[in-house]
C-alpha positions as CSV (number, residue, x, y, z in Angstrom):
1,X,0.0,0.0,0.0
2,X,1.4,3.7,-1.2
3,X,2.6,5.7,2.1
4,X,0.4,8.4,3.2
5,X,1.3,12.0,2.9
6,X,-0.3,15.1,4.0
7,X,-3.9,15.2,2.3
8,X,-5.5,18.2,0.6
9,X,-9.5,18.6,0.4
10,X,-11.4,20.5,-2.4
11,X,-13.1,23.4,-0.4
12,X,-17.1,22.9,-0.4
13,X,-18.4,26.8,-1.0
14,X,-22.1,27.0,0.9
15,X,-24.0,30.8,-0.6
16,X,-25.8,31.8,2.4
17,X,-28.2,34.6,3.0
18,X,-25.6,36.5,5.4
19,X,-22.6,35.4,3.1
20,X,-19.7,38.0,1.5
21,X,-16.9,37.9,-0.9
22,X,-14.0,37.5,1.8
23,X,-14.0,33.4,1.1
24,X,-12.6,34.6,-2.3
25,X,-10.9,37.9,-1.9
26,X,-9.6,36.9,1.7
27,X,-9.0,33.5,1.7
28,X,-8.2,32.2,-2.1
29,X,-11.6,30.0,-2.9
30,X,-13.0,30.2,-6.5
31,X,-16.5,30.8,-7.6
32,X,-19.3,32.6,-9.2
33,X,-21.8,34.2,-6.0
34,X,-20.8,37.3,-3.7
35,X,-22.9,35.7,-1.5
36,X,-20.2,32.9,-0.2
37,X,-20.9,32.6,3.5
38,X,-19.0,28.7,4.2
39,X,-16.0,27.1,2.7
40,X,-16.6,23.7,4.1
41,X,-12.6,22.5,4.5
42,X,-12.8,19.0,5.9
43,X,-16.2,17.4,6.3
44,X,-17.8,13.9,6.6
45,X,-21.5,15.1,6.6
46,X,-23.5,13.0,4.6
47,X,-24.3,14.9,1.0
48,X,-21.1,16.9,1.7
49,X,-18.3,14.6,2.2
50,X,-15.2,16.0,1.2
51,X,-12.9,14.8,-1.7
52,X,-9.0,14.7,-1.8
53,X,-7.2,17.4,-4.0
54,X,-3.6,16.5,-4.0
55,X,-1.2,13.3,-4.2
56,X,-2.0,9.4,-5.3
57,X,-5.0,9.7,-3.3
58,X,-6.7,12.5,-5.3
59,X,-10.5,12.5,-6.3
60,X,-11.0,10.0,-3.1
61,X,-13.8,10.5,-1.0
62,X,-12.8,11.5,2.7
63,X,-15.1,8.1,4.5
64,X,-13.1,5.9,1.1
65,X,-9.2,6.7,2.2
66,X,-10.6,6.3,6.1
67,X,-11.8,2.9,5.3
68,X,-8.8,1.7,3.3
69,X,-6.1,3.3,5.6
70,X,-8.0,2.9,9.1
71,X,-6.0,3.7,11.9
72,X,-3.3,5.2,9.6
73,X,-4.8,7.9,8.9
74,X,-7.4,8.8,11.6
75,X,-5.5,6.8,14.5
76,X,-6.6,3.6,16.5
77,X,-8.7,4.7,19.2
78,X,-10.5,7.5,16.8
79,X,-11.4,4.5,14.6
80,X,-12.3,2.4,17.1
81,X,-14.8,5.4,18.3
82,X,-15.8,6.6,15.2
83,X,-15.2,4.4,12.2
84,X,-15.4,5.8,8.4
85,X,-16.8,8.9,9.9
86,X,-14.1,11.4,10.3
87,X,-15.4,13.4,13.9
88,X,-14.8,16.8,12.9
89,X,-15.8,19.6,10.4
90,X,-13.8,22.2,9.5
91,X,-14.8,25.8,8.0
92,X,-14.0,29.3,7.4
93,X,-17.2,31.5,7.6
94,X,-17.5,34.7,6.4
95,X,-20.1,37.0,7.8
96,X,-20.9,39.7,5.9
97,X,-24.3,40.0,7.6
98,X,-25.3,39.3,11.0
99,X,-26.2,35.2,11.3
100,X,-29.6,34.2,12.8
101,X,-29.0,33.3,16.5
102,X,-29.5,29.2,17.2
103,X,-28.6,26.6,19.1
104,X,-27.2,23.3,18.8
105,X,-28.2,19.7,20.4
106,X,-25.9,17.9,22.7
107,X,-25.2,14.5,21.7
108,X,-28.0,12.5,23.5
109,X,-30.4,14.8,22.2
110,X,-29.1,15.0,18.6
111,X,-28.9,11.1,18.8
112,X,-33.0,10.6,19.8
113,X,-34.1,13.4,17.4
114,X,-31.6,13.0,14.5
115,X,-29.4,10.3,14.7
116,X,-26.0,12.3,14.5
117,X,-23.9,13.4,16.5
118,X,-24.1,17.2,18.7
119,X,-22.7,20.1,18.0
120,X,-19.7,21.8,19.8
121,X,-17.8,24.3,17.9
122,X,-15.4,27.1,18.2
123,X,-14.3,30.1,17.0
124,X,-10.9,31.5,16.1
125,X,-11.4,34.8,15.0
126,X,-9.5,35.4,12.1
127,X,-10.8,39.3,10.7
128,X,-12.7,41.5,12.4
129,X,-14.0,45.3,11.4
130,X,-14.3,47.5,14.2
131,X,-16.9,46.9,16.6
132,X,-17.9,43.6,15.3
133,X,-19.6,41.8,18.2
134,X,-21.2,38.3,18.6
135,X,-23.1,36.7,20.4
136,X,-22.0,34.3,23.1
137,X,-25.0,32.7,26.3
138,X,-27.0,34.7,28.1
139,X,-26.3,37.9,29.9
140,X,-27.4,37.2,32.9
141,X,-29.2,33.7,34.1
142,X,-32.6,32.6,32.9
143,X,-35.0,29.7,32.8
144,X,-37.3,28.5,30.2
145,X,-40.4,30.8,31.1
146,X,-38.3,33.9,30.8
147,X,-36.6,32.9,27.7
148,X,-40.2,32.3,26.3
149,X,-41.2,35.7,27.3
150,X,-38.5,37.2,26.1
151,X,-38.8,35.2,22.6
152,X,-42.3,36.3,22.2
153,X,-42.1,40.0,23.3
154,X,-39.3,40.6,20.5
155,X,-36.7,41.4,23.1
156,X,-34.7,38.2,22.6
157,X,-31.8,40.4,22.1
158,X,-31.6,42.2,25.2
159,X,-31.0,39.5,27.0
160,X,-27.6,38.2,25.2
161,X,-24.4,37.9,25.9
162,X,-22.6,40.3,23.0
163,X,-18.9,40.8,23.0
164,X,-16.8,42.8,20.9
165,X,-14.0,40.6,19.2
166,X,-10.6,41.2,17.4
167,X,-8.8,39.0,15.5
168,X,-7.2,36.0,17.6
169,X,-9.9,36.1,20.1
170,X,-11.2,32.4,20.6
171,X,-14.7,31.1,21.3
172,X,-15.8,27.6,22.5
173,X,-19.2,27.0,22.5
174,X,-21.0,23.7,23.5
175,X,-23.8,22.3,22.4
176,X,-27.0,24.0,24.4
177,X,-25.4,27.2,24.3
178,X,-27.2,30.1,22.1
179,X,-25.0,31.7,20.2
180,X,-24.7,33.8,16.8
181,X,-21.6,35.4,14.8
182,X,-22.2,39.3,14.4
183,X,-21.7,40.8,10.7
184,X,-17.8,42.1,9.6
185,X,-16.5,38.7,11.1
186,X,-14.7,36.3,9.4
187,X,-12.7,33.0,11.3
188,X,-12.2,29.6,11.6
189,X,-15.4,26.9,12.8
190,X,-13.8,24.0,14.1
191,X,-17.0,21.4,15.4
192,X,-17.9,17.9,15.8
193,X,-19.4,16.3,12.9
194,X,-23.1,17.4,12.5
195,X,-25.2,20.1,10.8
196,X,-28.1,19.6,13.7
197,X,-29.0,24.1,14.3
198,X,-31.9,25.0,15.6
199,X,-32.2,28.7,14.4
200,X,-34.5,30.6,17.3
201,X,-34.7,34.0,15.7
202,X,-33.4,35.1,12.5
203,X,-34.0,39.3,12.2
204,X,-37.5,38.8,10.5
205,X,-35.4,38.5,7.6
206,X,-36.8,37.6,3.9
207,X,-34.6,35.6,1.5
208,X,-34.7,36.5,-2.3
209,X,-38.2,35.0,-2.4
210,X,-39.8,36.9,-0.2
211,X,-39.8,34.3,2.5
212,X,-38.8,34.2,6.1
213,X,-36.6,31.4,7.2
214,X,-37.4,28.6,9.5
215,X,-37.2,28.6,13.2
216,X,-36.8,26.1,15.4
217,X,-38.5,27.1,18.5
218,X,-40.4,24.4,19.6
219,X,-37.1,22.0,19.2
220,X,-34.6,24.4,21.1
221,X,-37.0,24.8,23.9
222,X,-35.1,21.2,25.4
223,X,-31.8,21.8,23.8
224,X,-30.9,25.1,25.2
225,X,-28.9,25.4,28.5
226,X,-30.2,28.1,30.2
227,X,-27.1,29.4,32.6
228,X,-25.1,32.1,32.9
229,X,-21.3,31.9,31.9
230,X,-19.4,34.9,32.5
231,X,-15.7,33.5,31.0
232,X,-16.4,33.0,27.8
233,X,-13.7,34.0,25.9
234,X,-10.2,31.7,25.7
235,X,-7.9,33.2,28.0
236,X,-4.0,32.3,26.1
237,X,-0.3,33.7,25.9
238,X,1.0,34.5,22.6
239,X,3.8,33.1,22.4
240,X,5.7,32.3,18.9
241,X,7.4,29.4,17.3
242,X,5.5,26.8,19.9
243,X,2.2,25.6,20.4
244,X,-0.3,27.6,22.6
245,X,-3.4,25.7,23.7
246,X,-6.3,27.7,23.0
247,X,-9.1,25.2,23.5
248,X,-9.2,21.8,25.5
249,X,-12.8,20.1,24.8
250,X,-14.1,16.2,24.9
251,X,-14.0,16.5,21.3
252,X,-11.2,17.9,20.3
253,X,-8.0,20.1,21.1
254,X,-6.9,23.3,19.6
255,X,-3.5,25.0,19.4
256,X,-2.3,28.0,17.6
257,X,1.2,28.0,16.6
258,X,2.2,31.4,15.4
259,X,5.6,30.3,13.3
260,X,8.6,32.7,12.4
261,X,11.5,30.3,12.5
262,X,11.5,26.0,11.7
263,X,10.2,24.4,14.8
264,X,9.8,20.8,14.7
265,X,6.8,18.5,15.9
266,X,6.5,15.6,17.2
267,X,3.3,13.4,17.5
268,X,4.0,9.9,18.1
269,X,2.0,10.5,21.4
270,X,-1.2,11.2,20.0
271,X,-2.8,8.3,18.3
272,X,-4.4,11.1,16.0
273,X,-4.8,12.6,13.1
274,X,-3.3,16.2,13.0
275,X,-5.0,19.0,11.5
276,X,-3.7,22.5,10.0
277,X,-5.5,25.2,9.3
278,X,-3.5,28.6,7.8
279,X,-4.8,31.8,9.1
280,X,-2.2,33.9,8.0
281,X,1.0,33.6,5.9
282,X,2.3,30.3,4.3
283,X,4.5,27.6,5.0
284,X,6.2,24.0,4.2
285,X,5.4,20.7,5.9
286,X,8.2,18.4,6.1
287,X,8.0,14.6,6.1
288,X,9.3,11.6,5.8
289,X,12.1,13.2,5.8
290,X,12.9,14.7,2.5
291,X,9.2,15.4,1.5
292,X,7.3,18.7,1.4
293,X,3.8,20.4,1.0
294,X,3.8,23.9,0.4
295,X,0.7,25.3,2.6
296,X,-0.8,28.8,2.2
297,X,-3.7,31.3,4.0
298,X,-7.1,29.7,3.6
299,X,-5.5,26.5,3.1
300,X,-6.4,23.7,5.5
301,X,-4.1,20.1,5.7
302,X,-5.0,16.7,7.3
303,X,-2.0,15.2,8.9
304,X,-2.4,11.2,8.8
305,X,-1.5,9.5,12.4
306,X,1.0,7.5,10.9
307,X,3.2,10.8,10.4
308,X,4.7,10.9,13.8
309,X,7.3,13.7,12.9
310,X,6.8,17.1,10.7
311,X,9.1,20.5,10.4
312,X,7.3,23.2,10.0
313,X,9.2,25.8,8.2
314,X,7.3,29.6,7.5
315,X,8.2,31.1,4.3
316,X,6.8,34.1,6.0
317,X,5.7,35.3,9.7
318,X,2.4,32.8,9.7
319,X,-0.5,32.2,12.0
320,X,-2.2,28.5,12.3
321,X,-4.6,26.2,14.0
322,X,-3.2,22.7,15.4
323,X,-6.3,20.4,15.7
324,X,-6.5,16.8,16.9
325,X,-8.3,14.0,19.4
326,X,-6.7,13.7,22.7
């Protein structure tokens, strides 16, 4: 069997309602619309599994290399738990518009309504204008009757959590919390596998038809967690040329490395597949040795587990995500 090598995905563009031209002008992706609000990097969700774009391997379904390579690629214990279905999707969202406010499902609940998996995400801010805010919980705590109230008085929005961001802030959200991404943001999604949202109020907003978009009251009634959380925003150092953790979850782990020099890594530890995402600037990974992959901004790489050793060398001052199962 051929060795494995740093894999490549063609980038799924998703028009949406909310969507820009930053997923082009920003980020490198090709298409027709202005109206680009996803670029699906690495996904497994049914309909939208992605396909490889570089190497032996190109033209291959994401679930087809998983079920020939196995452990190889994903590692042991995240084949064991997951099988063909890679856990995670990756995405860069541009939000030229403000996104309707929803909520996701936790697992149990996603599992008796929909059979699939929850939905716990973050965000790595990777633009911001001025004054961009989104929207992160509660502002204060609450309990279903009040949430009602506040749903059907119109005054949902008063009682929100909205925070001001900048570019490198970083946002977990777990399933249950409601949460929306304000307009003039663009950034990295990293999530579970799933496209379970229950959207709760949308801006009374009319798509090109003249219609209003579906809500999902009556289903995020029992999905929403109702508490107050006051830290909601990653609290890291910025340190270069090593990795900074920026998010610690059951579902995944996220580092930024912020690269200026060669700096070496080493994951023979992880039983894992290795993910990169490039915010900012490009760079070469090294393997096997002698090989290389030249990766640029808005480029996003799966590492296979059986690479235990990569050198990352910037070509220029660059900015990316680290994501794998601990």
């Amino acid at each position: 069997m051929d060795q494995l090598y740093p894999l490549k995905f063609k980038p799924i563009l998703k028009e949406r309602i909310w969507g820009g031209d930053k997923l082009k002008t920003d980020l490198g992706k090709t298409g027709k619309s202005d109206k680009y609000g996803e670029s699906w990097e690495l996904s497994a969700v049914q309909g939208d599994v992605s396909v490889v774009s570089n190497g032996f391997l190109k033209n291959n379904l994401l679930e087809e290399i998983i079920e020939i390579y196995m452990g190889d690629l994903v590692g042991d214990k995240v084949f064991e738990s997951f099988g063909i279905e890679f856990p995670l999707l990756i995405k860069f969202i541009d939000a030229n518009d403000d996104l309707s406010i929803q909520v996701h499902p936790n697992d149990d609940l996603a599992m008796e309504r929909h059979n699939s998996y929850g939905k716990s995400e973050m965000w790595y801010v990777m633009d911001a204008v001025p004054g961009a805010k989104l929207i992160s919980g509660f502002s204060k705590p609450l309990n279903k009757g009040e949430y009602l109230a506040n749903l059907e008085n119109n005054t949902l929005e008063q009682i929100l959590n909205k925070v001001q961001v900048k570019a490198g802030d970083t946002f977990y959200i777990p399933a249950g919390r409601v949460h929306a991404i304000g307009a003039g943001i663009l950034l990295a999604e990293i999530q579970q596998t799933s496209d379970v949202t229950y959207r709760i109020f949308d801006y009374n907003r009319k798509d090109s038809n003249g219609k209003t978009r579906e809500l999902h009251t009556d289903l995020a009634i029992d999905a929403i967690n109702y508490s107050f959380v006051s830290d909601i925003k990653s609290v890291y150092e910025n340190c270069e040329n090593q990795p900074v953790n920026i998010v610690t979850s059951p579902y995944f782990t996220t580092n930024r490395l912020n690269i200026s020099s060669k700096i070496e890594r080493d994951y023979a530890r992880f039983d894992s597949f290795v993910i990169y995402i490039c915010c900012k600037g490009k760079f070469d990974i090294v393997y096997n040795d002698t090989e290389k992959l030249r990766v640029v901004k808005g480029e996003t790489v799966l590492l296979p587990a059986a690479i235990s050793e990569v050198t990352l060398i910037p070509l220029e001052y660059s900015e990316l995500l680290e994501v794998y199962i601990e």
